[in-house]
C-alpha positions as CSV (number, residue, x, y, z in Angstrom):
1,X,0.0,0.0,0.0
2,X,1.4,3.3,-0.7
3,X,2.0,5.3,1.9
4,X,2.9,2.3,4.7
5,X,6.1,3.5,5.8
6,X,4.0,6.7,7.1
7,X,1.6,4.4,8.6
8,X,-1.0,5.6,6.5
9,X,-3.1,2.3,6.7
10,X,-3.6,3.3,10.3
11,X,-4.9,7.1,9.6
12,X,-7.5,5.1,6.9
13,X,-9.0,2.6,9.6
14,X,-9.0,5.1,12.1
15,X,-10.9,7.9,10.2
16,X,-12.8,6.0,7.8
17,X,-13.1,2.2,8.4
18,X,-13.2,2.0,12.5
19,X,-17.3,2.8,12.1
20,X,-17.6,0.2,9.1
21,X,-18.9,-2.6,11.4
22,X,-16.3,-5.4,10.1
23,X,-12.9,-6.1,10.6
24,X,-9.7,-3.8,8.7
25,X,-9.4,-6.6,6.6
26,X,-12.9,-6.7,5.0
27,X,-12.9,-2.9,5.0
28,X,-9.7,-2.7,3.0
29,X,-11.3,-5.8,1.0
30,X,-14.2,-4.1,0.0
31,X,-12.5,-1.1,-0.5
32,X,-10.2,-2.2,-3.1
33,X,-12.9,-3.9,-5.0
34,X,-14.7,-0.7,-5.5
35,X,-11.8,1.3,-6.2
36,X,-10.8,-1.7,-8.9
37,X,-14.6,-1.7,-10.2
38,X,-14.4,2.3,-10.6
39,X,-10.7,2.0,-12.1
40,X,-12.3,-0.7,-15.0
41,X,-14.8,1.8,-15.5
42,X,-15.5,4.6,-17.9
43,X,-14.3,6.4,-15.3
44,X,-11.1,4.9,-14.9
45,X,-10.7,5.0,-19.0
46,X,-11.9,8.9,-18.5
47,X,-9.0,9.4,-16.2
48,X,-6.1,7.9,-18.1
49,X,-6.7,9.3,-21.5
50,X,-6.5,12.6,-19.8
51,X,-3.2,12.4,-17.7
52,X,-1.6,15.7,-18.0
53,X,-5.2,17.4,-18.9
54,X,-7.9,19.1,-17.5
55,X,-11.3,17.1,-16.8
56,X,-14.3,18.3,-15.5
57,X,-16.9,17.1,-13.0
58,X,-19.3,17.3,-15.7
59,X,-17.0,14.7,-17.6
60,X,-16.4,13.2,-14.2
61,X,-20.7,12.7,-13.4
62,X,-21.2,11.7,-16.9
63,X,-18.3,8.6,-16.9
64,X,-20.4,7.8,-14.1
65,X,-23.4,7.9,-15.7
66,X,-22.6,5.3,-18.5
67,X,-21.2,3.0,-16.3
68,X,-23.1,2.8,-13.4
69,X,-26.4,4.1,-14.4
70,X,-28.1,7.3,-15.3
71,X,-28.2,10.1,-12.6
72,X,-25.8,8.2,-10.5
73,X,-22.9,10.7,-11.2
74,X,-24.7,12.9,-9.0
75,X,-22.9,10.9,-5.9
76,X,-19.5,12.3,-6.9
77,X,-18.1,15.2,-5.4
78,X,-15.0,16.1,-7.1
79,X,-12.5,17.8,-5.2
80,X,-9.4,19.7,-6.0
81,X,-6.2,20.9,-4.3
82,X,-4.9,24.6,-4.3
83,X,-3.3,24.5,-7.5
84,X,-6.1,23.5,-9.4
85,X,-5.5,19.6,-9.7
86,X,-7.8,16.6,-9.1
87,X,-7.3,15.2,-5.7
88,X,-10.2,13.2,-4.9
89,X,-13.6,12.0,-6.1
90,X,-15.8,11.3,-2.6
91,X,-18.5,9.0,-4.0
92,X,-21.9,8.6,-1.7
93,X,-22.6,4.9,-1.1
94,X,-25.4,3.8,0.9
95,X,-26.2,0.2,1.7
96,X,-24.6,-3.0,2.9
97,X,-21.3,-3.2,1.5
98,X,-20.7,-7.1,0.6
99,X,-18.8,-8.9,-2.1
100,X,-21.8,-9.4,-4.0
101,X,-23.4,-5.9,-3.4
102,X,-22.9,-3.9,-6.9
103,X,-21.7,-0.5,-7.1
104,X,-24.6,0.8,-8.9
105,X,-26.7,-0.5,-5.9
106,X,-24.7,1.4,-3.7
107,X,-24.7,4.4,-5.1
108,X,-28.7,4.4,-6.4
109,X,-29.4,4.2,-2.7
110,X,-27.0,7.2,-1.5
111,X,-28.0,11.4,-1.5
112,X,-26.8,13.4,-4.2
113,X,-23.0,14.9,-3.7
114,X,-22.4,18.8,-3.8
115,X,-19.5,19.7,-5.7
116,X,-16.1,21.5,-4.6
117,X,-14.2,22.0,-8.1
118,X,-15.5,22.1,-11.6
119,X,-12.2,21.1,-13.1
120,X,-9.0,19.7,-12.3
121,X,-5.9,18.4,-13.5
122,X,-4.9,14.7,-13.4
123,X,-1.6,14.2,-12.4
124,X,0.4,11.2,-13.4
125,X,0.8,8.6,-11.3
């Protein structure tokens, strides 16, 4: 995991998977299954055609659209850093997380996300 020298697995349970009801080991299970499912996404195509270029949430929300259903890009808030470059997508899931739950499920069931940047660069890996 990147970061594990820094002990940044710890910071992850403690702020976001300590409340998740299962161990640290199905958190970072199911956690890595969504972020693979996103990444084999439009999304994830989206995203690596534009390395080193703008995108825009609209691009963002409509990626998410076609793969996961209409209206369902409206659970991702994209966020950016200072200088104007994609940091994070938060995505609103609502509903039992399990191996066989589906994304689209997930998010279908969730409240809509505001927004924090219109555009943002994507830095290379």
């Amino acid at each position: 995991m990147p970061g594990y020298a820094s002990n940044l697995q710890r910071h992850e349970w403690v702020k976001h998977g300590s409340c998740y009801g299962k161990s640290a080991e199905l958190y970072y299970q199911d956690a890595i299954r969504l972020t693979d499912t996103i990444n084999q996404s439009e999304v994830g195509t989206l995203l690596k055609n534009n390395i080193g270029k703008r995108v825009s949430s609209t691009q963002i929300r409509q990626a998410f659209n076609k793969a996961f259903g209409e209206g369902l890009g409206k659970k991702v808030n994209m966020r950016c850093d200072k200088k104007g470059r994609l940091g994070e997508l938060w995505i609103n899931l609502s509903g039992d997380i399990s191996s066989d739950s589906s994304l689209s499920s997930l998010l279908k069931n969730a409240v809509n996300a505001s927004n924090n940047c219109e555009s943002g660069l994507v830095d290379p890996v």
